[in-house]
C-alpha positions in Angstrom: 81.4 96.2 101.8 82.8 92.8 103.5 86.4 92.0 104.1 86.7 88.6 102.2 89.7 86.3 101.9 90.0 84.4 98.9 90.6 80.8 99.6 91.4 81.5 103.3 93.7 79.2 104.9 95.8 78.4 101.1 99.3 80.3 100.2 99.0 82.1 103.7 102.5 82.9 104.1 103.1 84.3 100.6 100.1 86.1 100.8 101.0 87.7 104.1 105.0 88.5 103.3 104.2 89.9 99.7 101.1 92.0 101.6 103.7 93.3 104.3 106.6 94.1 102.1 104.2 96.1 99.6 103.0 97.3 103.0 107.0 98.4 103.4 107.0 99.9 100.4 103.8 102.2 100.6 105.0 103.0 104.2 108.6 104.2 102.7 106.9 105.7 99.9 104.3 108.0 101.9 107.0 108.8 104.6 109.4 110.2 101.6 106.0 112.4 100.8 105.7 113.5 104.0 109.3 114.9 104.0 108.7 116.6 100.5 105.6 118.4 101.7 107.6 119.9 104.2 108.9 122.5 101.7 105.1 124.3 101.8 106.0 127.3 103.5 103.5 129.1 105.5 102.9 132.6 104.7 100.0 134.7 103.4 98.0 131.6 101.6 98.3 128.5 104.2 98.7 128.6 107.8 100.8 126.3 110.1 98.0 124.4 111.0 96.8 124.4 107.4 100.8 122.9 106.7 100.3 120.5 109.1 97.3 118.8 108.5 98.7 118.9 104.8 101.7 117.5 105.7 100.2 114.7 107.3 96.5 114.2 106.1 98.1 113.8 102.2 100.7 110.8 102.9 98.1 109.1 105.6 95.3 109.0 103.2 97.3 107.7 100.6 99.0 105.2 102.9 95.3 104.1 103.1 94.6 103.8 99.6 97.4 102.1 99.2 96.4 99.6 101.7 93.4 98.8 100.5 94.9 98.5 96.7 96.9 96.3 98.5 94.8 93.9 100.0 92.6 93.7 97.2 95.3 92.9 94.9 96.3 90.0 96.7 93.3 88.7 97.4 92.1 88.9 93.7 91.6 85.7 91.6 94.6 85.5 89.4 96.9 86.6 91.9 96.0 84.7 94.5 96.1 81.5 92.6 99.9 82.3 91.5 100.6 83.3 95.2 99.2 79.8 96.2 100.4 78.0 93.5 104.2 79.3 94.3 103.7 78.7 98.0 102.9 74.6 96.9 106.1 74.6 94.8 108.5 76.2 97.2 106.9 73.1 99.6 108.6 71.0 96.9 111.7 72.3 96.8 114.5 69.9 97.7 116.5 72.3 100.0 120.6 71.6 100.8 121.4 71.4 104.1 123.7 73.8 106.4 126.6 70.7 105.5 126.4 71.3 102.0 126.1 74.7 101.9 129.4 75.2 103.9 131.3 72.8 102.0 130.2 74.6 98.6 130.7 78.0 100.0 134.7 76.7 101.0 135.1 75.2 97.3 134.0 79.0 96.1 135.9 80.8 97.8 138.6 78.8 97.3 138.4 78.5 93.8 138.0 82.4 94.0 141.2 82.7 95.5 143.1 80.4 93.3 142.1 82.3 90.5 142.9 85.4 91.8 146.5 84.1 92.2 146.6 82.7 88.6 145.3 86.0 86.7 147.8 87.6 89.1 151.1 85.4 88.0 150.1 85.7 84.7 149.3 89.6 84.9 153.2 90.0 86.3 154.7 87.5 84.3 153.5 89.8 80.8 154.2 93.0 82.6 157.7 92.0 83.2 158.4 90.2 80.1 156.7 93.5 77.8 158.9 95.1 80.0 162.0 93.3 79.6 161.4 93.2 75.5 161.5 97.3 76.0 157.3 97.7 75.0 155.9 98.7 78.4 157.8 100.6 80.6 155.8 99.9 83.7 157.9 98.1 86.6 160.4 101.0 87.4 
């Protein structure tokens, strides 16, 4: 059985960071099995050593399934084409630069703030007038 890339050198970067965070994800996933298989006790029916290679032969030969489920899914046809098709759009993204970003970041939070003040004034200015006019008793 040969190791094959599909279309080698196209969508290489989203190809390699969706293969290592699935990668991430199998890793976390078998290492959580490997903490829940350390409730077999040993006793009568499995030894320590019989725990141990348990304990860690389960979540490494799954770790390797996974792997290779991984790698085949994305080098199969359909989604390597959408991994390489998304890496040529994100090429024509028109990104902002770090000017822009800080500007509309300032106008946010600003704006944020602003309204917080507004709800705030108006929040106060019912409390105390249901207040005055005797229907909520809230400000002391």
């Amino acid at each position: 059985m040969k190791l094959q890339f599909y279309k080698k050198g196209q969508g290489y970067y989203t190809r390699l960071c969706t293969a290592v965070g699935c990668g991430i994800l199998a890793a976390l996933a078998c290492y959580s099995l490997w903490n829940k298989l350390d409730a077999i006790a040993p006793g009568e029916t499995v030894s320590e050593a019989t725990k141990t290679w348990l304990r860690t032969g389960i979540p490494a030969a799954l770790f390797l399934i996974l792997a290779w489920v991984i790698f085949k899914g994305v080098n199969s046809i359909k989604f390597a084409d959408f991994l390489i098709a998304t890496e040529g759009e994100m090429k024509k993204v028109s990104w902002s630069t770090r000017k822009e970003i800080v500007a509309s970041t300032k106008i946010v939070i600003i704006s944020v703030f602003l309204m917080a003040i507004i709800l705030a004034s108006v929040d106060f200015g019912f409390a105390w007038l249901f207040n005055k006019m005797g229907i909520l008793k809230v400000m002391g």
